[in-house]
C-alpha positions as CSV (number, residue, x, y, z in Angstrom):
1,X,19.5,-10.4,12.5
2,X,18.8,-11.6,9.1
3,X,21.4,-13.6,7.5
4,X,22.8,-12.4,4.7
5,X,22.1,-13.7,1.0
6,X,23.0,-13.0,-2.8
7,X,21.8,-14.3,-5.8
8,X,18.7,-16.6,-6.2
9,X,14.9,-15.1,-6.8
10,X,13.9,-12.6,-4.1
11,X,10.9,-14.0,-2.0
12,X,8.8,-10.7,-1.7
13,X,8.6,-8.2,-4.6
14,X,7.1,-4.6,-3.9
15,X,6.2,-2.3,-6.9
16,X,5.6,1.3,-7.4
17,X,3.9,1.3,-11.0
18,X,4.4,4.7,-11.9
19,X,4.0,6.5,-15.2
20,X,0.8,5.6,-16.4
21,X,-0.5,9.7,-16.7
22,X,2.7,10.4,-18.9
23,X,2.4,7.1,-20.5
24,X,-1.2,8.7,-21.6
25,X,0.1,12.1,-22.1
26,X,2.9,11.3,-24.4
27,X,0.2,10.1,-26.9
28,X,-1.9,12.8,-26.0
29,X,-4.5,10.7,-24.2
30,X,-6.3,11.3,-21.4
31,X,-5.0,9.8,-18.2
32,X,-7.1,7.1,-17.9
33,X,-6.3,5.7,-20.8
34,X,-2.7,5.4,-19.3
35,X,-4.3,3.7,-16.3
36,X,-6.4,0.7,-18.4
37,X,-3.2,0.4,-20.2
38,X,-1.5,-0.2,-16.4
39,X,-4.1,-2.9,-15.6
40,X,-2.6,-5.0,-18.8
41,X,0.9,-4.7,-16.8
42,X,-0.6,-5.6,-13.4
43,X,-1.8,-9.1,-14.8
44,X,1.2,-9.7,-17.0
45,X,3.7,-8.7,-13.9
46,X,1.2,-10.6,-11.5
47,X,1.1,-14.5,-13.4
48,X,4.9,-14.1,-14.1
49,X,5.7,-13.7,-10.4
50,X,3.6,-16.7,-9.3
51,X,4.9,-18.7,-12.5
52,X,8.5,-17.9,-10.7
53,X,8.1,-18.8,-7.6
54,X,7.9,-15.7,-5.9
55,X,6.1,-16.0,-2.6
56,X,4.4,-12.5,-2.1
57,X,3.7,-9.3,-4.8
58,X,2.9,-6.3,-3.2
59,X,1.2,-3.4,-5.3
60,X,1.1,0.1,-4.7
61,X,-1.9,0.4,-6.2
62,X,-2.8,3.6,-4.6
63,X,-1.7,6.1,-2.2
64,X,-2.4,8.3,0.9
65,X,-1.4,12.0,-1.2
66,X,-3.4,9.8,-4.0
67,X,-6.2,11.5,-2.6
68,X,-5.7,14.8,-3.4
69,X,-5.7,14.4,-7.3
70,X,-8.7,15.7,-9.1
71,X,-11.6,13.9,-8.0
72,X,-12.5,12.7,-11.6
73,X,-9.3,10.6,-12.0
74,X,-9.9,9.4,-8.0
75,X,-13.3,8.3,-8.6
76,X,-12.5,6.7,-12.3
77,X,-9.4,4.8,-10.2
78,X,-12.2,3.7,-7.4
79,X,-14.3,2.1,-10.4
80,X,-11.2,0.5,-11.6
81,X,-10.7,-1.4,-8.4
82,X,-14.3,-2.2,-8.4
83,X,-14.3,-3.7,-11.8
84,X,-11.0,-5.5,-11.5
85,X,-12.4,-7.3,-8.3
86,X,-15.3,-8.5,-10.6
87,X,-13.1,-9.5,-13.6
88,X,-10.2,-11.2,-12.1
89,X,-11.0,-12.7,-8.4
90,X,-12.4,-15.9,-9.6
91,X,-9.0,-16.5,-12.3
92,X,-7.0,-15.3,-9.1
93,X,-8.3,-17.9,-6.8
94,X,-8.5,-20.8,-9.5
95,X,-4.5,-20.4,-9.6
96,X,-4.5,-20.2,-5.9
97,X,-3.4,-16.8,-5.2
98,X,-4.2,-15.2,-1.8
99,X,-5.4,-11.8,-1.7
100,X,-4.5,-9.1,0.7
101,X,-5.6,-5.5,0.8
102,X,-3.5,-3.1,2.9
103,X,-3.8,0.7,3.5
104,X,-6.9,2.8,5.6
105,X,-9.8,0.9,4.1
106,X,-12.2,2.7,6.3
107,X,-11.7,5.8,3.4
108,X,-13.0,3.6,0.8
109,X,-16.6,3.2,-0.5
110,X,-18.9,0.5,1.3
111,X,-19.2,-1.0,-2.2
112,X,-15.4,-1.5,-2.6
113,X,-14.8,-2.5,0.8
114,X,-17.0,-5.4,0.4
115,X,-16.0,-6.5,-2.7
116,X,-11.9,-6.6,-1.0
117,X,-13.3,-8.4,2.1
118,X,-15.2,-10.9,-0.5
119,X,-12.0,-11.3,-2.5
120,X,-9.5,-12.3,1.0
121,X,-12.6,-14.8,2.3
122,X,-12.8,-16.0,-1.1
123,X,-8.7,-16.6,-1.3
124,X,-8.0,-17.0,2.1
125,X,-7.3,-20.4,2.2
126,X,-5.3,-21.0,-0.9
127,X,-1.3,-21.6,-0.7
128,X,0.3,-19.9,-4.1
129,X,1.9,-16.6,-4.6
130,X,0.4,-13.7,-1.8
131,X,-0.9,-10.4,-3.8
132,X,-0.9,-7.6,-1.3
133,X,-2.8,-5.0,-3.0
134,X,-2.5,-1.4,-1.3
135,X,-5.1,0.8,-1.5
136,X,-5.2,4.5,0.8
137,X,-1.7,3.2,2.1
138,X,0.8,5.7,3.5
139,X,3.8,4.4,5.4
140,X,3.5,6.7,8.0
141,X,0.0,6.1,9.0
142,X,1.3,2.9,8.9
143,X,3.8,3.1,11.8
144,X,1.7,5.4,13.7
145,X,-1.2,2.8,13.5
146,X,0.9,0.6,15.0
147,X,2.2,2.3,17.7
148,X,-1.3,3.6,18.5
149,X,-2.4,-0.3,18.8
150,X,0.4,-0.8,21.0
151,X,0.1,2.0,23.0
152,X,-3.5,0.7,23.6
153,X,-2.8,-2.5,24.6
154,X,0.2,-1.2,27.1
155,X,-2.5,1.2,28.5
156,X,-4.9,-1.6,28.9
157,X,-2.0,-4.0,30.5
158,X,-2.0,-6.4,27.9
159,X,1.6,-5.9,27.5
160,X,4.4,-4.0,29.4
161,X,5.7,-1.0,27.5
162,X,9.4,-2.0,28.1
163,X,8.4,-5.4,25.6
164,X,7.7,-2.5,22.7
165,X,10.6,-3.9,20.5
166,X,11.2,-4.1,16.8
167,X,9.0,-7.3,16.8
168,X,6.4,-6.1,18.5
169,X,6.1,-3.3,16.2
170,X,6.7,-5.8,13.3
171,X,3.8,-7.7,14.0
172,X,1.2,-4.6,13.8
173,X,2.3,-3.2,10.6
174,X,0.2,-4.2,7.5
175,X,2.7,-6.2,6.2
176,X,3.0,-8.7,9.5
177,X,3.3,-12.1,9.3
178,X,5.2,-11.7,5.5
179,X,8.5,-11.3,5.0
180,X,9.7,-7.7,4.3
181,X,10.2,-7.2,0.7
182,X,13.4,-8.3,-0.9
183,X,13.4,-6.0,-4.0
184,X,11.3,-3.1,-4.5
185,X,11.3,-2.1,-8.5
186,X,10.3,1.7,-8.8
187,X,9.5,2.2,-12.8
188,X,8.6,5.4,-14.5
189,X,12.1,6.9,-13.8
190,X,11.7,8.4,-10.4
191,X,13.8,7.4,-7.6
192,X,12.1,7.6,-4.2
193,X,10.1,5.6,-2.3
194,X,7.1,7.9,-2.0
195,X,5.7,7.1,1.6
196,X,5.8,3.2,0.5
197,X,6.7,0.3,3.4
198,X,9.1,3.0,5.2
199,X,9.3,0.4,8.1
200,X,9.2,-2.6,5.9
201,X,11.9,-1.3,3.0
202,X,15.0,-1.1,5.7
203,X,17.3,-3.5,4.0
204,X,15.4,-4.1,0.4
205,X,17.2,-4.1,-2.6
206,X,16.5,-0.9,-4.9
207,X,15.3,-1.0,-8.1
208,X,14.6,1.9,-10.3
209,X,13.9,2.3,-13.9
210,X,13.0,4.5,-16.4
211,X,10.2,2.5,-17.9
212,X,6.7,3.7,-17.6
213,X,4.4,1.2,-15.8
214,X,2.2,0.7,-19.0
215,X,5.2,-0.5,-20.8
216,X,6.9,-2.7,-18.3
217,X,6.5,-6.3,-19.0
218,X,8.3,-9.6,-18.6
219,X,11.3,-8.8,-19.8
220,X,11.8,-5.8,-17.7
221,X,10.7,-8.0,-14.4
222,X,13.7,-10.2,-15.6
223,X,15.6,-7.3,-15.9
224,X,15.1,-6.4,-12.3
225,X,15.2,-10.1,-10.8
226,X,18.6,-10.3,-12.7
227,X,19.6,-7.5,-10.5
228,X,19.0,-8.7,-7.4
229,X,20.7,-12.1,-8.2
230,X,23.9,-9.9,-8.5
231,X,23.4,-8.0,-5.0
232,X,25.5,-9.1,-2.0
233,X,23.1,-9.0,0.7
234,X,24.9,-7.6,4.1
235,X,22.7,-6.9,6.4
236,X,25.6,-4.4,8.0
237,X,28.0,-7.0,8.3
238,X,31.2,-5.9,6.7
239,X,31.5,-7.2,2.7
240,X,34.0,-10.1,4.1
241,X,31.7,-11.4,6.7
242,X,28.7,-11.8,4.7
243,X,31.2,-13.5,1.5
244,X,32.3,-15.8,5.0
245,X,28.8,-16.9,5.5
């Protein structure tokens, strides 16, 4: 049981940047336009969380269903990815960020792959702000990954089947060994979690707005931090046993 909180910065931030297509196609641009325009957001959002003290920044940078949009918008994100790696790993690890990718890697590019695996080794060591990056993530496949890799080791009697508890399961998700996510902020105006942290986002604080990812900046992260610092954190205890704590 977690104990219940209010007020204060929340320790893990998770982020669905949407909006960057209609970003582009209210100024009748093509979509990748909207995209670069995103990257400017991702490093604003990304320095202003380290410079307050947040501990980990996840991004859901791209997703499982991600896959099915036309190929020529997949594989201009891929190259993205590729030349973001190149631009901004060195400034990431000079500010002593850690890097994290999450998701199915195995579906991305040899190229890419290496450059993520470059990019943790590189960072690995370093003690500031974790950036989890997701990339091919699906919270389904994430659960079921899990519970295959337990399955295994209960088959192979590395563990007894009746130990299977929320911990265990915990501790093979993609997020293990960081706290779940405090407050997840879902911009572009729709309010879902689209396959995101399903196990992870049990008892995070909602945030939803109507801003389109290429326009959200500081003051909209303040925005959103403001609104958690007013939430009255329960963890199902009643509203008078949490205010008792």
């Amino acid at each position: 049981m977690k104990n219940p909180s209010s007020g204060g910065i929340p320790r893990h931030i998770a982020v669905i940047m949407d909006g960057n297509g209609r970003w582009a196609a209210a100024r009748a641009l093509p979509r990748t336009a909207g995209h670069g325009m995103g990257v400017r957001s991702v490093k604003q959002i990304v320095e202003s969380c380290a410079q307050r003290g947040i501990e980990a920044l996840t991004l859901f940078a791209f997703s499982s269903e991600n896959w099915q949009r036309p190929r020529e918008e997949v594989s201009m994100l891929m190259n993205r990815f590729l030349e973001a790696l190149d631009e901004e790993v060195e400034g990431l690890h000079r500010n002593g960020l850690k890097i994290r990718f999450i998701g199915n890697l195995s579906q991305l590019s040899a190229a890419l792959r290496e450059r993520m695996e470059a990019a943790m080794r590189l960072t690995a060591d370093n003690t500031g702000m974790t950036l989890v990056i997701a990339v091919a993530y699906g919270g389904r496949w994430d659960i079921a990954t899990a519970a295959r890799e337990l399955a295994r080791r209960a088959a192979a009697g590395e563990i007894r089947s009746d130990a299977i508890d929320e911990s265990a399961v915990a501790a093979h998700l993609q997020l293990a060994q960081l706290p779940d996510p405090d407050l997840l902020i879902r911009t572009g105006g729709e309010q879902r979690i689209s396959n995101f942290l399903l196990w992870n986002l049990a008892y995070t604080e909602l945030y939803f707005c109507d801003t389109l990812w290429p326009d959200f900046g500081v003051k909209d992260l303040d925005l959103a931090i403001e609104f958690f610092s007013r939430r009255q954190r329960r963890f199902g205890l009643t509203p008078g046993q949490a205010g008792a704590r």
